[in-house]
Every structure is written in structure tokens, then in C-alpha cells.
RODREN-387127 format. One record per residue: residue number from 0; x, y, z of N, C-alpha, C in turn. Coordinates in steps of 0.05 Angstrom, whole numbers. Example, Ala and Ser with C-alpha at 12.3 -4.5 7.8 and 13.67 -1.06 7.14 Angstrom:
2
+-----+--------+--------+--------+--------+--------+--------+--------+--------+--------+
! pos !    n.x !    n.y !    n.z !   ca.x !   ca.y !   ca.z !    c.x !    c.y !    c.z !
+-----+--------+--------+--------+--------+--------+--------+--------+--------+--------+
!   0 !    264 !   -114 !    156 !    246 !    -90 !    156 !    264 !    -66 !    156 !
!   1 !    257 !    -45 !    142 !    273 !    -21 !    143 !    258 !      1 !    157 !
+-----+--------+--------+--------+--------+--------+--------+--------+--------+--------+
//
This chain:
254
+-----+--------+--------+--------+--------+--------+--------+--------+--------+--------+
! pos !    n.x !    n.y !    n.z !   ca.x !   ca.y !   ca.z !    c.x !    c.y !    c.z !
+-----+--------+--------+--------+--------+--------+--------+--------+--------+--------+
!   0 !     17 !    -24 !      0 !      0 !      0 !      0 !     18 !     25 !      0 !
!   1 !     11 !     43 !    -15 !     23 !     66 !    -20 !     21 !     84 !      2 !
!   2 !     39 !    108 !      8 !     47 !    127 !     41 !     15 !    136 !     34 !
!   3 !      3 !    147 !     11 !    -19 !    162 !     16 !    -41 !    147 !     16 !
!   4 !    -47 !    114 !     11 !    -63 !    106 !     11 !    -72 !     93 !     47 !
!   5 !    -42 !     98 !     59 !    -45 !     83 !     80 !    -54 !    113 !    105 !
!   6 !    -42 !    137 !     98 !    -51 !    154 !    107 !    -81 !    165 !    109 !
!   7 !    -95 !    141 !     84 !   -129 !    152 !     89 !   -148 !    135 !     96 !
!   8 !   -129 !    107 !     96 !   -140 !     84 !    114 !   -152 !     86 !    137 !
!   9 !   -167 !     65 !    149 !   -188 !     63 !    177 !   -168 !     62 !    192 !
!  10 !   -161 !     77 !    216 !   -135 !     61 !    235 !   -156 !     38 !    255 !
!  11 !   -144 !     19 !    266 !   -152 !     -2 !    280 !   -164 !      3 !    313 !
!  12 !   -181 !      8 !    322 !   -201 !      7 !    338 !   -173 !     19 !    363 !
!  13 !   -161 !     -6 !    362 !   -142 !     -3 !    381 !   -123 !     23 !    390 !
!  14 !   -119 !     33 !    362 !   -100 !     52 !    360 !   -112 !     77 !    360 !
!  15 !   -129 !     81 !    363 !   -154 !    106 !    370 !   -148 !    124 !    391 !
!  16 !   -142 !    142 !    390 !   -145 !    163 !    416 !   -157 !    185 !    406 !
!  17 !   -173 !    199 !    435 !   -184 !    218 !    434 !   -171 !    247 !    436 !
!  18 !   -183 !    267 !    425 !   -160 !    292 !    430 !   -171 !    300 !    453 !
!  19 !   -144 !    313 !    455 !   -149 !    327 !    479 !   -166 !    351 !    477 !
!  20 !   -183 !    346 !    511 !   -217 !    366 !    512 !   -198 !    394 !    510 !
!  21 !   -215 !    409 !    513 !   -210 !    443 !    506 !   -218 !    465 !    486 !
!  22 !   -236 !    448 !    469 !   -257 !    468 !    454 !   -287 !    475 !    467 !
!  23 !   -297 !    498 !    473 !   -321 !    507 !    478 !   -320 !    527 !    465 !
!  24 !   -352 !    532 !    461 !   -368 !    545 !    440 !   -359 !    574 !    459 !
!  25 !   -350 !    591 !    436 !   -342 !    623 !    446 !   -355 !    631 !    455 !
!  26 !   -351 !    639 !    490 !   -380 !    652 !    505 !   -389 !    678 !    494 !
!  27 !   -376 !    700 !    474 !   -392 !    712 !    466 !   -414 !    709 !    447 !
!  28 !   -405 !    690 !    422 !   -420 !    672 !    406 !   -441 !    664 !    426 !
!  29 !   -439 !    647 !    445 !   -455 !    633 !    457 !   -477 !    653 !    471 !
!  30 !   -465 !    680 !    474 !   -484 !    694 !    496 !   -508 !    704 !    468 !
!  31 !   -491 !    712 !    450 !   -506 !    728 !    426 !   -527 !    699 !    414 !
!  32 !   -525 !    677 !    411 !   -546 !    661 !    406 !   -565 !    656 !    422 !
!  33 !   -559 !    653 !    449 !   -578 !    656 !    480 !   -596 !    683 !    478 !
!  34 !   -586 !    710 !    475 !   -599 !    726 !    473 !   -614 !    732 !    453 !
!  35 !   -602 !    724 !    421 !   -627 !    731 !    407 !   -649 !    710 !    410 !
!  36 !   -648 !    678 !    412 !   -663 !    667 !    424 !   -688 !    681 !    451 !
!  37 !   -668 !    693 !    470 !   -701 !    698 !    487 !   -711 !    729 !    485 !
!  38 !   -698 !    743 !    464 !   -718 !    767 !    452 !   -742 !    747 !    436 !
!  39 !   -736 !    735 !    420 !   -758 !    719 !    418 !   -774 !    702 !    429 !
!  40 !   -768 !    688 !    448 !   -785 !    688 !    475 !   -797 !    704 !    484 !
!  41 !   -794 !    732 !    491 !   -802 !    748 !    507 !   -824 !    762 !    487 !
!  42 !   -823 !    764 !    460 !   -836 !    766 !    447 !   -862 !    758 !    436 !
!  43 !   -860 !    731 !    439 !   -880 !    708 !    450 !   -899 !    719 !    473 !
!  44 !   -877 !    719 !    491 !   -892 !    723 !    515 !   -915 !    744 !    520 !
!  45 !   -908 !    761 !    514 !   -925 !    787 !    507 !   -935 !    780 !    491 !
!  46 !   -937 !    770 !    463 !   -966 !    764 !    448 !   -982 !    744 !    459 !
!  47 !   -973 !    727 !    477 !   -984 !    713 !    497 !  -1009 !    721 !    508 !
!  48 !   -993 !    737 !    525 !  -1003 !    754 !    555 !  -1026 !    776 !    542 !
!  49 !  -1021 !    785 !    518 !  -1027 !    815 !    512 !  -1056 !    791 !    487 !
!  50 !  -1065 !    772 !    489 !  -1082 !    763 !    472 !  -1074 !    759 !    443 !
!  51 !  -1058 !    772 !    435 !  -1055 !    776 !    407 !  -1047 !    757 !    390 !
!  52 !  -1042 !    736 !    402 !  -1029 !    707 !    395 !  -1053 !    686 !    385 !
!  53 !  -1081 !    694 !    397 !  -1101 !    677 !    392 !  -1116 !    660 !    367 !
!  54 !  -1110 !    674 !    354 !  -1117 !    666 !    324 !  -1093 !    658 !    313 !
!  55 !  -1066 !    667 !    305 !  -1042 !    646 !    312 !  -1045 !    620 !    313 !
!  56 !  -1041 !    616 !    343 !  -1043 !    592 !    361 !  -1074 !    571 !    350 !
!  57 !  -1099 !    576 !    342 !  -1123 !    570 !    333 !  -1117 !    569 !    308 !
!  58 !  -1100 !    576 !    286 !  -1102 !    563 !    263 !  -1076 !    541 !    254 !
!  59 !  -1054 !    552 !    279 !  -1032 !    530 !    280 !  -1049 !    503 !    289 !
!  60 !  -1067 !    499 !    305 !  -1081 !    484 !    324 !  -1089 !    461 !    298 !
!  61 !  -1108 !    480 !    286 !  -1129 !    465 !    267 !  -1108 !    457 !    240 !
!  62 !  -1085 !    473 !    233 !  -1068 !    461 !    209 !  -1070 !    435 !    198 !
!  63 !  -1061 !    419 !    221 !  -1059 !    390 !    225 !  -1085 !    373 !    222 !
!  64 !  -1109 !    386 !    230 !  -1125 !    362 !    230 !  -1137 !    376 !    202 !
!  65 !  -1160 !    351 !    194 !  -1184 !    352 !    178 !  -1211 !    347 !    180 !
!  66 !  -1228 !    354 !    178 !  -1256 !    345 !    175 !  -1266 !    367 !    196 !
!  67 !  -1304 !    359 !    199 !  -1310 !    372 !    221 !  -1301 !    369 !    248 !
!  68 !  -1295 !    347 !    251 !  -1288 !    338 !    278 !  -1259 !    344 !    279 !
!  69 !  -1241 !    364 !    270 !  -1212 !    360 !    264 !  -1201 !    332 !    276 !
!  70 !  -1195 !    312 !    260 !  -1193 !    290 !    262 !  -1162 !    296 !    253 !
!  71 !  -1132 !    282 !    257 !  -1108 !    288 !    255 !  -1103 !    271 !    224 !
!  72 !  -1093 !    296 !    205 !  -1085 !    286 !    174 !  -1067 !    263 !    178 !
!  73 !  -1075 !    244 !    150 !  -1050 !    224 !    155 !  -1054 !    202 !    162 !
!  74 !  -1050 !    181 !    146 !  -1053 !    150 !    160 !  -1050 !    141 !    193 !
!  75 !  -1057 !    126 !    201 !  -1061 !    120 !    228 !  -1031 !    114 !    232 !
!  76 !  -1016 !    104 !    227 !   -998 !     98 !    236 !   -977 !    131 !    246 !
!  77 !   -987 !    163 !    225 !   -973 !    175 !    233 !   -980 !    179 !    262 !
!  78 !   -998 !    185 !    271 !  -1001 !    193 !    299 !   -982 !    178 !    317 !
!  79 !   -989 !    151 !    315 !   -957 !    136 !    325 !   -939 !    146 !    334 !
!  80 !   -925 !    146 !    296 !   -896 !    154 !    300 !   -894 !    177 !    324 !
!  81 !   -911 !    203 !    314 !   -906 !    223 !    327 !   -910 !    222 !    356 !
!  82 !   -931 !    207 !    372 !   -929 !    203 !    401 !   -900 !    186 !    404 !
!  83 !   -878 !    170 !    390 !   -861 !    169 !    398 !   -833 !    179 !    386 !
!  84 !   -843 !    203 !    372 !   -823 !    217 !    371 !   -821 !    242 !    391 !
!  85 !   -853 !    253 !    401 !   -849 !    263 !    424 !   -845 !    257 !    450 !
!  86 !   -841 !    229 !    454 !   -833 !    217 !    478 !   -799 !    222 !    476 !
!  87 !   -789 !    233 !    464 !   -760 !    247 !    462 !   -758 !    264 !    490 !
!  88 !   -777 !    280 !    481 !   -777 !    308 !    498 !   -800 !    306 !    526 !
!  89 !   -801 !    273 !    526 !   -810 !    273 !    551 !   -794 !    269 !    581 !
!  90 !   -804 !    271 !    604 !   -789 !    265 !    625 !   -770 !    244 !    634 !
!  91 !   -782 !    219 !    624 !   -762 !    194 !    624 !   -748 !    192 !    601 !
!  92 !   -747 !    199 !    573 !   -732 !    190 !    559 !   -700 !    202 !    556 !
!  93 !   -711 !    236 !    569 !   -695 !    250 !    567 !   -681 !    256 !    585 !
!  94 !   -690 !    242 !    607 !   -674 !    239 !    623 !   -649 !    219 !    628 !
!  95 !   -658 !    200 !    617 !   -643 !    174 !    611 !   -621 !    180 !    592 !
!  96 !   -633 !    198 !    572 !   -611 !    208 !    554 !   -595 !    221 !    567 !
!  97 !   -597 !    241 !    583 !   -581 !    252 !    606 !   -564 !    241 !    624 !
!  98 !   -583 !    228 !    635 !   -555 !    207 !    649 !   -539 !    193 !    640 !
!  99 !   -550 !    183 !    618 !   -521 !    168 !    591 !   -496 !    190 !    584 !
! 100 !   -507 !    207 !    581 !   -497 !    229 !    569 !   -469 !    234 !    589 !
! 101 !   -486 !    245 !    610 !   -471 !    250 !    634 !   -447 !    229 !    646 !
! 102 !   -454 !    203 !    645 !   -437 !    171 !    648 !   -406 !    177 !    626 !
! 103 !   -424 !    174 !    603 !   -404 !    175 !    576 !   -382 !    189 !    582 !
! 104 !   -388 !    216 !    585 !   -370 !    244 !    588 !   -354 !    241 !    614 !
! 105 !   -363 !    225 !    639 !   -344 !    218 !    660 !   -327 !    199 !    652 !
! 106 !   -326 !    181 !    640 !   -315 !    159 !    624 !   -297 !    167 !    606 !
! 107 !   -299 !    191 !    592 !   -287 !    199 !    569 !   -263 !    222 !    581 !
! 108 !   -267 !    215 !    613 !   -254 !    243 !    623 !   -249 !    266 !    622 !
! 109 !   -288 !    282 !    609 !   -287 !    299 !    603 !   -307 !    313 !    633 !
! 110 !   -297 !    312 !    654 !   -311 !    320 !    678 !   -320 !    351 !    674 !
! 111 !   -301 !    367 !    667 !   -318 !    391 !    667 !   -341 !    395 !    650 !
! 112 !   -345 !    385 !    627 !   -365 !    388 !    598 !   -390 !    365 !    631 !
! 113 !   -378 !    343 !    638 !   -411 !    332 !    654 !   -417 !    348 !    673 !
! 114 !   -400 !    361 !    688 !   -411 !    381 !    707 !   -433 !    401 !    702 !
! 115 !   -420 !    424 !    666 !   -431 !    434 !    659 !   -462 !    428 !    639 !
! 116 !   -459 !    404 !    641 !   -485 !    393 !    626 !   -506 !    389 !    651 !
! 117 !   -502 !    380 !    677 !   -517 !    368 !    699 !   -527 !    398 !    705 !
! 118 !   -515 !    420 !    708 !   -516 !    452 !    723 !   -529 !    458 !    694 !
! 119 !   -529 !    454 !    678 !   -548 !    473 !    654 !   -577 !    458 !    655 !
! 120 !   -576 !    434 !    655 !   -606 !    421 !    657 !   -625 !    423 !    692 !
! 121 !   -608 !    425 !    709 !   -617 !    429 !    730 !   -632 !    457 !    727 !
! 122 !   -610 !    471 !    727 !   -622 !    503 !    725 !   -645 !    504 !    699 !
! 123 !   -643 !    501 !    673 !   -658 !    495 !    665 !   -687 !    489 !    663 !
! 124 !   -694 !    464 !    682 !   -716 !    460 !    691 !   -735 !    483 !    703 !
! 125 !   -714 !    483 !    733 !   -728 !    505 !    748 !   -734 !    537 !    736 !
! 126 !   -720 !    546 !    710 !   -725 !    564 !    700 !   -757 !    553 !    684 !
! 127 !   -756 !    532 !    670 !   -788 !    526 !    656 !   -811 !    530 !    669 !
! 128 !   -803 !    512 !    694 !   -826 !    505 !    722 !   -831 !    541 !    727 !
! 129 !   -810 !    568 !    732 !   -828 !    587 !    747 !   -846 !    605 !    721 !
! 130 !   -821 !    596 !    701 !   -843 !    611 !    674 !   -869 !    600 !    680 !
! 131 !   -877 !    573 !    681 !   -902 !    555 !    672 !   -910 !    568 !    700 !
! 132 !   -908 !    582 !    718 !   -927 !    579 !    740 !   -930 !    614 !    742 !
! 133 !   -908 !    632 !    733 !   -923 !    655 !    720 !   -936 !    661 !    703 !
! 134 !   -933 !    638 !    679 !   -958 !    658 !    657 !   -985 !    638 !    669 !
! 135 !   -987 !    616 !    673 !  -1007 !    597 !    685 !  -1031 !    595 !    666 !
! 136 !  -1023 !    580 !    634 !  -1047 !    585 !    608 !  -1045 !    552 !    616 !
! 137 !  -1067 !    544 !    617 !  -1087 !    525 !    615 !  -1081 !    508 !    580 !
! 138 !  -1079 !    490 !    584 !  -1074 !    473 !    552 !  -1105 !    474 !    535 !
! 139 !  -1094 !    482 !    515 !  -1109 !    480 !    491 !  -1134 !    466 !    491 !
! 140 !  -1159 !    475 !    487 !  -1183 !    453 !    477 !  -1194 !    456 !    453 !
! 141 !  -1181 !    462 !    435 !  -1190 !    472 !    406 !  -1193 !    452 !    392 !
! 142 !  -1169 !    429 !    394 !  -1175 !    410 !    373 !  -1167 !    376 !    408 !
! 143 !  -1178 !    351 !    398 !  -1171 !    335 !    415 !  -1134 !    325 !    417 !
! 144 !  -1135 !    319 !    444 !  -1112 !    311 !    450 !  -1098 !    287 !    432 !
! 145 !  -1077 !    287 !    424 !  -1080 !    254 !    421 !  -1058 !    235 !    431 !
! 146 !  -1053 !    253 !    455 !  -1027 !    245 !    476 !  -1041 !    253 !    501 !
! 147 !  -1031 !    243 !    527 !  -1040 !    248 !    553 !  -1020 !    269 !    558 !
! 148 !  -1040 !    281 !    568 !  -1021 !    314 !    576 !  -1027 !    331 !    609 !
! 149 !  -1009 !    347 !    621 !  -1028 !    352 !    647 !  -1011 !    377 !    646 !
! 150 !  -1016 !    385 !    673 !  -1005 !    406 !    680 !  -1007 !    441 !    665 !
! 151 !   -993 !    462 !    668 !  -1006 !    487 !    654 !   -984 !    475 !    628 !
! 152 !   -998 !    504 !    616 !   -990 !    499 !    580 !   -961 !    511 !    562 !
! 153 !   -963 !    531 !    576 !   -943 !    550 !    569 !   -921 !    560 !    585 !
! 154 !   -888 !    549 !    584 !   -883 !    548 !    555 !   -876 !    511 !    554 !
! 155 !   -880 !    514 !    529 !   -882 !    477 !    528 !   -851 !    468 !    545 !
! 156 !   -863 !    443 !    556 !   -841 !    436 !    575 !   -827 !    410 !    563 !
! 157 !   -836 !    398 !    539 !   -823 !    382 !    519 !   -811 !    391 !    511 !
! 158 !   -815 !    418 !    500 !   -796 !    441 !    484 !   -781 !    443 !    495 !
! 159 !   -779 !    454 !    519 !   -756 !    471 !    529 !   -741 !    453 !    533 !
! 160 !   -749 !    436 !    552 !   -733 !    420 !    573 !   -709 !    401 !    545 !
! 161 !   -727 !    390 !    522 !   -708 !    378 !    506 !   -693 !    391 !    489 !
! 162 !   -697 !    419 !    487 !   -666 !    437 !    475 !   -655 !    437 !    490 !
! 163 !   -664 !    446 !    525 !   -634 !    449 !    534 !   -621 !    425 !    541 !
! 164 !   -630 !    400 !    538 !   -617 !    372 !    549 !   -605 !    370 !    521 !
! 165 !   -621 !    368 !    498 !   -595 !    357 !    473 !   -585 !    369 !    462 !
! 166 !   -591 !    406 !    463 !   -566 !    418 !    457 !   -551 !    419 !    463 !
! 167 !   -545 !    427 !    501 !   -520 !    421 !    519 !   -511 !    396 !    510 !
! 168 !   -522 !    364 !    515 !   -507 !    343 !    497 !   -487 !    357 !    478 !
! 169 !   -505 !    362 !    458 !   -486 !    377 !    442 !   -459 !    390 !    432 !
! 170 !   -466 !    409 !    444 !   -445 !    423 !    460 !   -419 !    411 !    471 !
! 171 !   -433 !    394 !    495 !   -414 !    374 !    512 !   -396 !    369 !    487 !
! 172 !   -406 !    344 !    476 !   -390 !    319 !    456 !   -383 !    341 !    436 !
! 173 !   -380 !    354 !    425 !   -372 !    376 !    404 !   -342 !    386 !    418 !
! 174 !   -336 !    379 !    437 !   -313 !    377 !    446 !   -289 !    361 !    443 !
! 175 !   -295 !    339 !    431 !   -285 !    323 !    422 !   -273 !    324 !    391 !
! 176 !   -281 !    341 !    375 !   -274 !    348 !    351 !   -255 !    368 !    348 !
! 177 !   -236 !    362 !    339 !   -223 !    389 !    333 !   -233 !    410 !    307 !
! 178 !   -265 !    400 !    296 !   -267 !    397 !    265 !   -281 !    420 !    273 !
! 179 !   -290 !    440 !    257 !   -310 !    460 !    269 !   -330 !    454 !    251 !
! 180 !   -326 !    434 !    221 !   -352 !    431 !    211 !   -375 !    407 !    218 !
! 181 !   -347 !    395 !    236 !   -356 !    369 !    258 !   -374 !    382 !    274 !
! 182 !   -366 !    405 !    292 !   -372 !    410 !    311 !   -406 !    435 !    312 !
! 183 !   -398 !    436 !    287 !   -432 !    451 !    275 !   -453 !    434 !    275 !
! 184 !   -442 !    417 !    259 !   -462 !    394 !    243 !   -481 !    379 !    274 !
! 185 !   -459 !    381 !    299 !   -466 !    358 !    317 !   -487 !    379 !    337 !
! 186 !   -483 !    414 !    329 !   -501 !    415 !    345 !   -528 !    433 !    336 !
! 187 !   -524 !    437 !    306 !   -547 !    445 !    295 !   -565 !    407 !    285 !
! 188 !   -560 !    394 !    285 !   -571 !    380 !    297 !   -584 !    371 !    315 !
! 189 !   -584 !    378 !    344 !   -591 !    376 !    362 !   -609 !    393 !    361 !
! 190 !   -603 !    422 !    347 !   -627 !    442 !    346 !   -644 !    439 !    323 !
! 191 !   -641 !    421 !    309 !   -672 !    407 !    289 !   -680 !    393 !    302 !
! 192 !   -671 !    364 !    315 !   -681 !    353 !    325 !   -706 !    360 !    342 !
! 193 !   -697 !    373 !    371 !   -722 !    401 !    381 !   -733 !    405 !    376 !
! 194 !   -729 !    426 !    350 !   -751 !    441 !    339 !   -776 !    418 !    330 !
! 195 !   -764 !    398 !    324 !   -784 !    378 !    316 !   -800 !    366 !    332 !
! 196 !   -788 !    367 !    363 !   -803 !    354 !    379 !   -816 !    370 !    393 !
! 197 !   -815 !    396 !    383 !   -837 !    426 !    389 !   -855 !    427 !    370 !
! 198 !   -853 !    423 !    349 !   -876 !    411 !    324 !   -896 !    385 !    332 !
! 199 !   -883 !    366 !    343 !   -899 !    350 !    348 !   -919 !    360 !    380 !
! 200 !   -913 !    368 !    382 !   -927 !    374 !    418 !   -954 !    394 !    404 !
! 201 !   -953 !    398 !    382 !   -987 !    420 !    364 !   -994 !    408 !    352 !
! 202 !   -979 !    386 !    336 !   -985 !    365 !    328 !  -1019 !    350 !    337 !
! 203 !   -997 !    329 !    363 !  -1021 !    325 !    372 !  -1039 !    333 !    397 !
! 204 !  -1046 !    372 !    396 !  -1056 !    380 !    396 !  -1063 !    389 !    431 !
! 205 !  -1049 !    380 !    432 !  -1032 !    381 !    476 !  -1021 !    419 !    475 !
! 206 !  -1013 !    430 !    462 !   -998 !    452 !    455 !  -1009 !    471 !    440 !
! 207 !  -1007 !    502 !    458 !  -1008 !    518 !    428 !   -989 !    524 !    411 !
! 208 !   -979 !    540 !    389 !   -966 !    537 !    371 !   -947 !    553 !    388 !
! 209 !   -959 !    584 !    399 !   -941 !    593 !    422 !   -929 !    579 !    438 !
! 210 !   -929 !    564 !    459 !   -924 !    546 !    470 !   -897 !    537 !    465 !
! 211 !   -898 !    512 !    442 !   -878 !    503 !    430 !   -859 !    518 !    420 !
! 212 !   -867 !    539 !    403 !   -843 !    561 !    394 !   -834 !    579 !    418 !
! 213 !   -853 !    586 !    443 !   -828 !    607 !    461 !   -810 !    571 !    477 !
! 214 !   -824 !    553 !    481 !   -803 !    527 !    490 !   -783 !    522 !    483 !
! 215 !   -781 !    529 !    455 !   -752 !    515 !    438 !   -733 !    542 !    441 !
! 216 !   -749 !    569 !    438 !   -733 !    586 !    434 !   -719 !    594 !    461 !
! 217 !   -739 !    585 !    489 !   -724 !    589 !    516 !   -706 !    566 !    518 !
! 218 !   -714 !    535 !    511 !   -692 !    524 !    517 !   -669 !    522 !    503 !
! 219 !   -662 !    530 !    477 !   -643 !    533 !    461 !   -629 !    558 !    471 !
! 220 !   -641 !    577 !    479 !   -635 !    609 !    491 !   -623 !    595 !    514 !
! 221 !   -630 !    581 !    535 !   -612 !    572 !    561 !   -594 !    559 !    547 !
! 222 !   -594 !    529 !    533 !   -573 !    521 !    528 !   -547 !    537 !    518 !
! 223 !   -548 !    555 !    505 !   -524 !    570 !    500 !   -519 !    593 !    523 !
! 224 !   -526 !    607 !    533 !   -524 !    619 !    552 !   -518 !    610 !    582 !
! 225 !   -527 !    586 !    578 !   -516 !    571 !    603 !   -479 !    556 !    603 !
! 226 !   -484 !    561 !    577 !   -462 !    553 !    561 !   -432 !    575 !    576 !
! 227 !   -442 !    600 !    575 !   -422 !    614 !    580 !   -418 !    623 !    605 !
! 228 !   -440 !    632 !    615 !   -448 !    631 !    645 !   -444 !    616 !    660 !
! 229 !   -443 !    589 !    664 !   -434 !    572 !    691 !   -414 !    553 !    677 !
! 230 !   -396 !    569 !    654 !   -375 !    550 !    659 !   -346 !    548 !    673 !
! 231 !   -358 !    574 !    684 !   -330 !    580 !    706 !   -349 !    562 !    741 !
! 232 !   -363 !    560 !    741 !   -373 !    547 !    768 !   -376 !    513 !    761 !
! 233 !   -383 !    515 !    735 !   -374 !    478 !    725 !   -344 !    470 !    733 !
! 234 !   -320 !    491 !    718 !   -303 !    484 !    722 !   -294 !    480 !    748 !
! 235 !   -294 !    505 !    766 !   -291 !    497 !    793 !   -301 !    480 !    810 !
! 236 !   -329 !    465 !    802 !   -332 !    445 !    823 !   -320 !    409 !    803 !
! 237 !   -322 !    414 !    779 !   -302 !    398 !    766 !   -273 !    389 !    782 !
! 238 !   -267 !    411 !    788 !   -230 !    406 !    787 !   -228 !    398 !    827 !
! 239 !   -258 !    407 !    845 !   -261 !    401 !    868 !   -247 !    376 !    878 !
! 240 !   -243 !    367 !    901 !   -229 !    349 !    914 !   -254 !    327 !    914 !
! 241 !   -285 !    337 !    925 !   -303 !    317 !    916 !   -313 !    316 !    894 !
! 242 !   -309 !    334 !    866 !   -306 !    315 !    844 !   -288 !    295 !    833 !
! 243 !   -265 !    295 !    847 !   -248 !    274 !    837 !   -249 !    252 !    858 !
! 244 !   -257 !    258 !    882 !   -267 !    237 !    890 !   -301 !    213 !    877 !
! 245 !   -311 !    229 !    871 !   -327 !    211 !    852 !   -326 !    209 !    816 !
! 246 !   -302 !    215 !    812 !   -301 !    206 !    781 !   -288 !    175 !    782 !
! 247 !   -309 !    165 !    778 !   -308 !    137 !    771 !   -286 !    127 !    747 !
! 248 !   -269 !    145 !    733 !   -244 !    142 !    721 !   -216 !    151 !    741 !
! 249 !   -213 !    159 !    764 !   -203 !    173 !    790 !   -181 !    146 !    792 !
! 250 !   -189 !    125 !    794 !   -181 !     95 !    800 !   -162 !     89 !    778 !
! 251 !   -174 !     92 !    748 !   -162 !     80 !    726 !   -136 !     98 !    721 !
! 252 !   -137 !    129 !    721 !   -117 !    148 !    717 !    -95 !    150 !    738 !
! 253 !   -102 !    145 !    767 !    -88 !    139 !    792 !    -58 !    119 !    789 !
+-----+--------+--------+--------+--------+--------+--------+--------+--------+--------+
//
């Protein structure tokens, strides 16, 4: 085999190493996508609050279905898919994804990127939970459910909660690339993905259109902003005496 053919060869499983961590997304970059994200939130919010959203939200509602009874377009089987493609952005799946997530990145001995992923979703949450209990909108009865749904409506908590869990992912493992077209690809991905699983939540008909769009745009808005903001308090409890006492790689590097 020729020097250049062997130079573009697979190397062997074995001989694999990872580069060394040390790329994060530029906290100014990161603050300027956080912020234009929740001007558009806040934007929302006030067509929200201020009524003006109503007819909006009531013809996003009805898009999807047909007939008199808005019955949901689409062979039976789509409804399916879509109740489990919104089980993405539900509480157990995504959380599970989270804790994988979080495992992986201790394993990969990238402790500060899991610190900063555990402190962005935590905070995270509790930012959704006091939105949802200040604006306090009641879920949609325009068209039928076709998912079990509870709690207030706005801002969708599938939305949010699954931008900021798989964009941070994101983010996290995007660390690992020294590639920056690597490192795009892995996290505007994560932000289609979302948006899709903010489409599905009006879908079937649990959501208003508001809802889902200030969700994605707050939790994509935290994920990057959390991004730059607690990664000096990630780092420091990272590099702590009881984080290295529980990194379960502590033993192997010792």
C-alpha cells in the first residue's frame, strides 16, 4: 500500500485516541445566540399575555387536522410515529438520555463538559417550572388531545426541557472534535431535532403553537447561555477534591 493510501486508511479500533478536551463554543458567540433566542421568547410572551397570539395559536391548532371533527391528517400509523417521537422530549426519555450522556463524558474524562451539562439542565428545569407557574395558560381545547397531557401549557415543557438537554449534549461531545464543521453539524442537529419535537407537541394538539415556539426558543436560549455563564462554576466544582473523588475514572488514571 502506497504512504498516501495508507494515510487515508481506517486506523484499528485499538489505535484510536481521543484529543485532547479544550474546545467550547465562544461565550460571546454563545451569549449572542442565548440572547437573540429569548428576545424571541419574550416576544412570545407578550403576544401571549397581551391576547394577540389567539388566532395564531387556533389556526396553528387546526393546520394539522381535517374534517369537522378535526380528526389528525395522515394514516393511522402517523399519529404513532409522532407520540413516539415526542416521547424524546419527555421526562423519562430524556432523562435517561441525560444520564447516559452525563456517564459517557465521566468515562471519556471529560468532567468539566458533565458538570456543565448536569448545572445547565438542572437550572434549566427550574427556569421552565417558574415561567409555567407565571404565565399559568391552561392547555389548549381547540382541537382533541392525542397524547395524555397535564399540567399548565405554556411554555411547552417538551420544548424547552429537550433543547436544553440535547443541545447542551451537544455542545458537551462537540468537544471532542477538533473539526468546526464536525462541531456545527453535531449541534445544529440537536437544534432540528427540538424544533421537531416542538412541532410534534401541536401536532397532537396538547400545545399551542405559542407554546412550542417560546419552548424551543427558551430552551435553546438557556442552552447557549448557560453555556457561558456557569462555565466557570462547572469548572470549579469539576477540578473540586469531591469531584475527583467521585469520578469513577479517579481509579483507572491513579
Amino acid at each position: 500500500m502506497d504512504p498516501k493510501s495508507q494515510a487515508t486508511a481506517g486506523l484499528p479500533a485499538e489505535t484510536v485516541t481521543l484529543p485532547a478536551r479544550g474546545w467550547r463554543i465562544d461565550p460571546t458567540h454563545a451569549l449572542l445566540a442565548g440572547a437573540l433566542c429569548w428576545i424571541g421568547f419574550a416576544v412570545v410572551v407578550v403576544a401571549v399575555l397581551s391576547g394577540n397570539s389567539a388566532d395564531f395559536d387556533a389556526a396553528g391548532l387546526r393546520l394539522w387536522r381535517t374534517g369537522m371533527d378535526f380528526h389528525p391528517r395522515g394514516a393511522p400509523w402517523l399519529a404513532e410515529a409522532v407520540r413516539d417521537y415526542t416521547a424524546l422530549g419527555g421526562v423519562l426519555l430524556r432523562n435517561l438520555v441525560a444520564m447516559g450522556a452525563l456517564v459517557a463524558l465521566l468515562f471519556l474524562r471529560l468532567r468539566r463538559e458533565a458538570t456543565l451539562l448536569a448545572l445547565t439542565i438542572a437550572t434549566g428545569w427550574a427556569v421552565n417550572s417558574a415561567i409555567k407557574a407565571f404565565v399559568g395558560r391552561p392547555r389548549p381545547a381547540i382541537v382533541s388531545h392525542l397524547t395524555d397531557a397535564g399540567g399548565l401549557s405554556f411554555p411547552s415543557g417538551h420544548s424547552f426541557n429537550s433543547a436544553v438537554v440535547y443541545i447542551s449534549i451537544a455542545l458537551a461531545f462537540a468537544a471532542l472534535s477538533p473539526r468546526h464543521s464536525v462541531r456545527a453539524t453535531v449541534v445544529l442537529a440537536a437544534m432540528a431535532l427540538t424544533f421537531l419535537i416542538a412541532l410534534s407537541r401541536v401536532w397532537l394538539g396538547v400545545h399551542y403553537p405559542s407554546d412550542a415556539i417560546a419552548g424551543w426558543l427558551g430552551g435553546a436560549g438557556w442552552a447557549f447561555i448557560a453555556s457561558a455563564l456557569l462555565y466557570r462554576p462547572a469548572k470549579a466544582a469539576a477540578d473540586s477534591a469531591v469531584a475527583e473523588g467521585l469520578d469513577p475514572t479517579s481509579e483507572l488514571s491513579g
